[in-house]
VOGU-3710 file (C-alpha; in Angstrom, 3 decimals, decimal comma):
1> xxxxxxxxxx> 0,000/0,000/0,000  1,536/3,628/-1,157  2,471/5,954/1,800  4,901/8,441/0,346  3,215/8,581/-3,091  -0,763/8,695/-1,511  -2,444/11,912/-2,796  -2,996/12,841/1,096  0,714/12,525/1,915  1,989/16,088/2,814
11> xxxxxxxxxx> 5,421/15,343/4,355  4,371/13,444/7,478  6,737/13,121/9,685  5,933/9,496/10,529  3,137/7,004/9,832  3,191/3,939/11,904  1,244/0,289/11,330  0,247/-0,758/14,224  -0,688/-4,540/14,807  -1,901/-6,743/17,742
21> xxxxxxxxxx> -2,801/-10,239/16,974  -3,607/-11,603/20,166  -6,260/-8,785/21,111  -7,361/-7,913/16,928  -6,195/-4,402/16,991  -5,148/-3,121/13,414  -4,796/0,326/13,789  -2,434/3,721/12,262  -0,983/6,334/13,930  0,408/9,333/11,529
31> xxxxxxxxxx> 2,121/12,462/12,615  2,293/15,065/10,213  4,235/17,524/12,002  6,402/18,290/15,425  7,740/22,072/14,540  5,393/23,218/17,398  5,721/20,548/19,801  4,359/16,957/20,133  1,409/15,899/17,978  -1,865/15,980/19,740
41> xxxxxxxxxx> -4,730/14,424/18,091  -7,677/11,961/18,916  -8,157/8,214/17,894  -11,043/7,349/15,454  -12,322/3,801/15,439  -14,296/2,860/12,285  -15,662/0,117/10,264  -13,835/1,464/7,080  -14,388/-0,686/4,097  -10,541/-1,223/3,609
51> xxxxxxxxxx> -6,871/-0,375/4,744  -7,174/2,123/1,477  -9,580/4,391/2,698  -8,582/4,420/6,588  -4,356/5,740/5,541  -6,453/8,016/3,328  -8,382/9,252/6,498  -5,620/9,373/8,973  -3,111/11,342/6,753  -6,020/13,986/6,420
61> xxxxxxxxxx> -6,222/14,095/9,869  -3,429/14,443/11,104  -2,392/17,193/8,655  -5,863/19,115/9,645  -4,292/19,093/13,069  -1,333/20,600/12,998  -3,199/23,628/11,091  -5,810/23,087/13,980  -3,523/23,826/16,712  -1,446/26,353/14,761
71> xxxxxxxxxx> -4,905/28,677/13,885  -5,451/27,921/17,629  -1,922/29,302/18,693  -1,132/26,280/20,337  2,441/24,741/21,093  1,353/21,490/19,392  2,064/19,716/16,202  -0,715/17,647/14,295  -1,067/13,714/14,917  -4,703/11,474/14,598
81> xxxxxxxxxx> -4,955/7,534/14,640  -7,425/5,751/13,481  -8,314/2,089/14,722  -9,956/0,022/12,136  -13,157/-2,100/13,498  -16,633/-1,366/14,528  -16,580/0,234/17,753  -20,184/-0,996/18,859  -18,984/-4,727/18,547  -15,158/-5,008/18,391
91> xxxxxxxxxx> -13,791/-2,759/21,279  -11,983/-4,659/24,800  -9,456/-3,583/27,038  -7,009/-5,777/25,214  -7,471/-3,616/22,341  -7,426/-0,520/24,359  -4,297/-1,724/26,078  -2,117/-2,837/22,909  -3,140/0,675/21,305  -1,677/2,278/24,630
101> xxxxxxxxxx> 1,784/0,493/24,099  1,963/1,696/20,644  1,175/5,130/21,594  4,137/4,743/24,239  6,476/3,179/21,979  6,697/6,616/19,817  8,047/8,081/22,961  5,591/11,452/23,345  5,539/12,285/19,396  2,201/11,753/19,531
111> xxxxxxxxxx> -0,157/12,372/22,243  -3,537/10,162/21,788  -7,228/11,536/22,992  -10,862/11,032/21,693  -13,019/11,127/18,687  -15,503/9,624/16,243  -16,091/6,397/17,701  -13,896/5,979/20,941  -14,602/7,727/24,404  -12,903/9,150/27,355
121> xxxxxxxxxx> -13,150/5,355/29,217  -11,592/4,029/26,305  -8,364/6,395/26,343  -8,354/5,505/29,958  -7,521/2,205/29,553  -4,889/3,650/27,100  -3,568/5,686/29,322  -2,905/2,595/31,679  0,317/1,872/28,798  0,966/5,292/28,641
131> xxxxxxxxxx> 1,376/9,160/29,791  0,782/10,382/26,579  -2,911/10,511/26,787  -5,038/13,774/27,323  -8,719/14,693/27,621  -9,392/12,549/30,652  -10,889/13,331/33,679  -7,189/12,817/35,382  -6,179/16,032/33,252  -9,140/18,006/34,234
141> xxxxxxxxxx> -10,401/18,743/30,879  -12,406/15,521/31,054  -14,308/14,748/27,591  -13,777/17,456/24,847  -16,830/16,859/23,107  -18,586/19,810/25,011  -15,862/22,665/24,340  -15,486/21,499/20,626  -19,144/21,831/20,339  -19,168/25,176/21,499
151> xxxxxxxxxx> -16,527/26,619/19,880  -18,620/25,151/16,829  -21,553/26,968/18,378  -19,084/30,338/18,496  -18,398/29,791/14,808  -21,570/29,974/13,739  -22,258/32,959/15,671  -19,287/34,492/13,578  -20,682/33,321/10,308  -24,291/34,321/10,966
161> xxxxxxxxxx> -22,781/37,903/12,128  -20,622/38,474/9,083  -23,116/36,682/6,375  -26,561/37,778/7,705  -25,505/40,901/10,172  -27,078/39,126/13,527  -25,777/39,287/16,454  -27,565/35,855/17,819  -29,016/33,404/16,918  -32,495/33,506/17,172
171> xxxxxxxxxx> -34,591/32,570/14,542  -31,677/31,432/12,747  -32,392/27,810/11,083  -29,405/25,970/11,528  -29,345/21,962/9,705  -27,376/19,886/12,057  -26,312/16,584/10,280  -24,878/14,434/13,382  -26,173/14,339/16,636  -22,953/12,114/18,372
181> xxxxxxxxxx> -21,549/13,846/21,385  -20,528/16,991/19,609  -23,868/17,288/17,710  -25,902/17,000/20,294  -24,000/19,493/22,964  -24,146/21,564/19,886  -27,781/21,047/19,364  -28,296/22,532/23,542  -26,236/25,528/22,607  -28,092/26,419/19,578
191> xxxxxxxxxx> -31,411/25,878/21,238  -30,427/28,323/23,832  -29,604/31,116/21,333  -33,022/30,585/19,920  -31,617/28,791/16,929  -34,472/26,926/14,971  -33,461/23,002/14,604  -33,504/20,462/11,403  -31,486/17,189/12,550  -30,749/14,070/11,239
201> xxxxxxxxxx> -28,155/11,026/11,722  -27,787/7,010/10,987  -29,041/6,797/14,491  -32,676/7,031/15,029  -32,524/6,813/18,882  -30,336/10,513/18,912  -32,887/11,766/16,185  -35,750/10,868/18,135  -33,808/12,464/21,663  -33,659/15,441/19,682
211> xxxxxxxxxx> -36,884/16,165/18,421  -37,563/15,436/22,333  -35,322/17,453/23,889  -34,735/20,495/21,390  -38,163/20,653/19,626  -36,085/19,833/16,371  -37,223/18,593/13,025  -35,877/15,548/11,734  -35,299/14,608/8,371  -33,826/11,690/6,304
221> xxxxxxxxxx> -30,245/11,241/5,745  -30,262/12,285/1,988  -33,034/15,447/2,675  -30,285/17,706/4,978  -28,157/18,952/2,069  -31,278/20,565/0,140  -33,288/21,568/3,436  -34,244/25,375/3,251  -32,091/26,823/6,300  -29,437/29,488/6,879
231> xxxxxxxxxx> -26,473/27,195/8,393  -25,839/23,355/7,015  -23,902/22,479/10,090  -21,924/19,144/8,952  -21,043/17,318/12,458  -20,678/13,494/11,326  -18,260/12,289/9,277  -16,096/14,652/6,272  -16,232/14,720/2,833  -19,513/15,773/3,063
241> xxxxxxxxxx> -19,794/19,050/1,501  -18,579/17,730/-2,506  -19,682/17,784/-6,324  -22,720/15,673/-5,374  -24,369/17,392/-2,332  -22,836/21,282/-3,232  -26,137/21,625/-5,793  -28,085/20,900/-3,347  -27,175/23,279/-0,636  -29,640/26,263/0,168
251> xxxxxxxxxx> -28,047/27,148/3,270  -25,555/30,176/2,700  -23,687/29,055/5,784  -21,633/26,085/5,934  -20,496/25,801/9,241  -20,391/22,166/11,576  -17,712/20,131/13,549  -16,588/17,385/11,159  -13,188/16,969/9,846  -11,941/17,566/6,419
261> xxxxxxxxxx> -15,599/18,893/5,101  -14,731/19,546/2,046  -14,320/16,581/-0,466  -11,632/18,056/-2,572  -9,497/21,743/-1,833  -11,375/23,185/-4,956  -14,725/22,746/-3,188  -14,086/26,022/-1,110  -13,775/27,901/-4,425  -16,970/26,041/-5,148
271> xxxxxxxxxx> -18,838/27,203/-2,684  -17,117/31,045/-2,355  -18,681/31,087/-6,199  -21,567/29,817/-5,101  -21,839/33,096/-2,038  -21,960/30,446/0,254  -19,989/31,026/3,638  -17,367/28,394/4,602  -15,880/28,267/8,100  -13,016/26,227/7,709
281> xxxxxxxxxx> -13,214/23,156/9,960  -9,874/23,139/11,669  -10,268/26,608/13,100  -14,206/25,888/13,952  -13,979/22,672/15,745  -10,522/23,402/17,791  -12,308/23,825/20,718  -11,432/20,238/22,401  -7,856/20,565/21,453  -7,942/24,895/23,009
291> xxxxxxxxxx> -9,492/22,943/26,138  -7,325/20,261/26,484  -3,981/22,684/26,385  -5,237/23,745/29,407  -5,123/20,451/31,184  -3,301/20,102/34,535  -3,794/20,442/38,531  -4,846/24,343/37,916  -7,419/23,354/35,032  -9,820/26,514/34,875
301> xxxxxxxxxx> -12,733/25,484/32,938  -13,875/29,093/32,530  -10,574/30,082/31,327  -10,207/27,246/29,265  -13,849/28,226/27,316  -12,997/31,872/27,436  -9,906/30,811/24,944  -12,809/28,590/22,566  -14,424/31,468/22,827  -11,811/33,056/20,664
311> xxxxxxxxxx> -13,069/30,859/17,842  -15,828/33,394/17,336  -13,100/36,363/16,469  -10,373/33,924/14,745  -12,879/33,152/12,191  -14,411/36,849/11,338  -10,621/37,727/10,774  -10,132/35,084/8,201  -13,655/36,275/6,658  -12,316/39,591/6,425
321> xxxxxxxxxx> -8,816/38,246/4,719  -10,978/36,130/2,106  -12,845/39,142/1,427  -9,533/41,194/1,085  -7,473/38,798/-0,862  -10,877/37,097/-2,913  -9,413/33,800/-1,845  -11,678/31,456/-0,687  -12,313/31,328/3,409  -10,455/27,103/3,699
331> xxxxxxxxxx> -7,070/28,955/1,324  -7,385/32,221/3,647  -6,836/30,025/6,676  -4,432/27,442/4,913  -2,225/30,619/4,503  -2,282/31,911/7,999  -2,177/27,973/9,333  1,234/27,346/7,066  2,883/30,218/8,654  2,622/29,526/11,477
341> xxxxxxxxxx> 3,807/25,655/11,947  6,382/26,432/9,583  7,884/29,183/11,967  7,540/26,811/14,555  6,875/27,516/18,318  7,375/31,416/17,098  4,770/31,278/14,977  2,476/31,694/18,220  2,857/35,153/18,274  1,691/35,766/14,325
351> xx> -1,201/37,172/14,370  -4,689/35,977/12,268
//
């Protein structure tokens, strides 16, 4: 299988196979770049069809990571690994435990945490192998899913503000697509800024617990994309927003929590012809990476969501630049991102 020569290679720095027979883990852990510091980023697990398509995920990543904590200011490079399985019937603490000692065999280049498909418990049992774990309760941050969502929630407030001149959200009719742990603490957040709710996800148990709960409307899987709202908030998995779907978008906000949105780079020209707002999904969704950099024995949780909050003004800068330069919002970013994890830890003080 091609590593150097993939499409979604960029230079990582490493790109390990990791392999466990005796507990069934097959997993990969990629670090695209240290210049900042050690590579923070969460572990998927997914039932991906093949090997193919999960090194094409975790090189995406890991790269949208280190321009995630570089937007973010943050002294830490970009890292992700993904586990291949399906995590409702093939997770154990044997798993969790051989994934640990891989993690510790790269000897803190790569610092492991949560996402699509594992959950705090399960990086504690990681974290029995190894220190390099965050975004357990031991650290104080506990599960990030809460400040990604609302520095998701922040970035819409940004986007609604510079597209449609509101300062909140009420009345605002915001499609959420995903309604996991990020999508649903965003769901609470939007409700409370009188946001108006369309939902929908694989699972009908969270659709039906939102329609409860938040007085949303649900719709079928295929309906979001061409459902009449201001925001198309994309919180499942990327590649979502592409040559298919882009037609069918009435929203003139796209603004959500998944990684690596956009199918292709050229789909945030796309969509900047189309007058549709992009906010680009490494600087909306950094929130549980800004809240885990503050973990430790003097973690401030007000502090730490006072710095998400920053979201809100990080992205209304880089709408301003795209206006400016007429490049679209995802390049704007890219540019700003690039400079600073190629300056290194300097590149913390260059401002958006």
């Amino acid at each position: 299988m091609p590593v150097f020569s993939h499409p979604e290679f960029d230079d990582h720095a490493e790109v390990a196979f990791c392999r466990d027979a005796e507990s069934g883990l097959t997993a990969i852990i990629a670090v695209h770049n240290l210049n900042r510091g050690p590579a923070l980023g969460g572990c998927r697990m997914w039932a991906y069809e093949d090997e193919a398509e999960a090194v094409t995920d975790v090189l995406r990543l890991s790269r949208g990571m280190t321009y995630k904590s570089a937007l973010a200011g943050l002294p830490y490079g970009g890292g992700k690994s993904v586990i291949i399985g399906d995590p409702k019937r093939d997770k154990s603490e044997a798993l969790f435990h051989a994934m640990g000692r891989f993690v510790d065999s790269l000897g803190g280049r790569y610092i492991i945490a949560e996402d699509v498909g594992i959950s705090v418990p399960d990086v504690e049992i990681m974290g029995r192998e190894t220190q390099y774990v965050a975004g357990t309760p031991a650290g104080g941050a506990g599960d990030p899913s809460p400040s990604t969502a609302y520095g998701v929630f922040m970035g819409i407030r940004a986007a609604v503000k510079h597209k449609l001149g509101k300062d909140s959200l009420d009345g605002v009719r915001v499609a959420v697509q995903g309604l996991g742990h990020v999508g649903y603490h965003l769901c609470r957040y939007l409700t409370g800024d009188g946001a108006e709710l369309i939902v929908t996800d694989i699972d009908a148990s969270a659709v039906a617990r939102a329609v409860q709960e938040f007085d949303a409307h649900a719709v079928a899987i295929d309906e979001i994309y061409g459902t009449t709202v201001d925001v198309y908030a994309p919180c499942a998995l990327g590649a979502t927003v592409n040559d298919e779907t882009i037609p069918q978008l009435k929203a003139t906000i796209v603004a959500g929590s998944a990684n690596n949105q956009l199918a292709e780079a050229r789909h945030g020209e796309i969509l900047r012809e189309r007058g549709i707002l992009y906010a680009p999904d490494y600087v909306i969704n950094a929130g549980g990476v800004v809240n885990i950099s503050h973990e430790g024995p003097d973690y401030d949780k007000a502090k730490a969501f006072a710095h998400v909050a920053l979201i809100h003004d990080t992205l209304l800068e880089i709408f301003e630049q795209s206006e400016a330069t007429g490049l679209c919002t995802a390049k704007a970013a890219d540019r700003v991102a690039e400079r600073r994890f190629k300056m290194g830890k300097e590149g913390a003080s260059v401002a958006a």
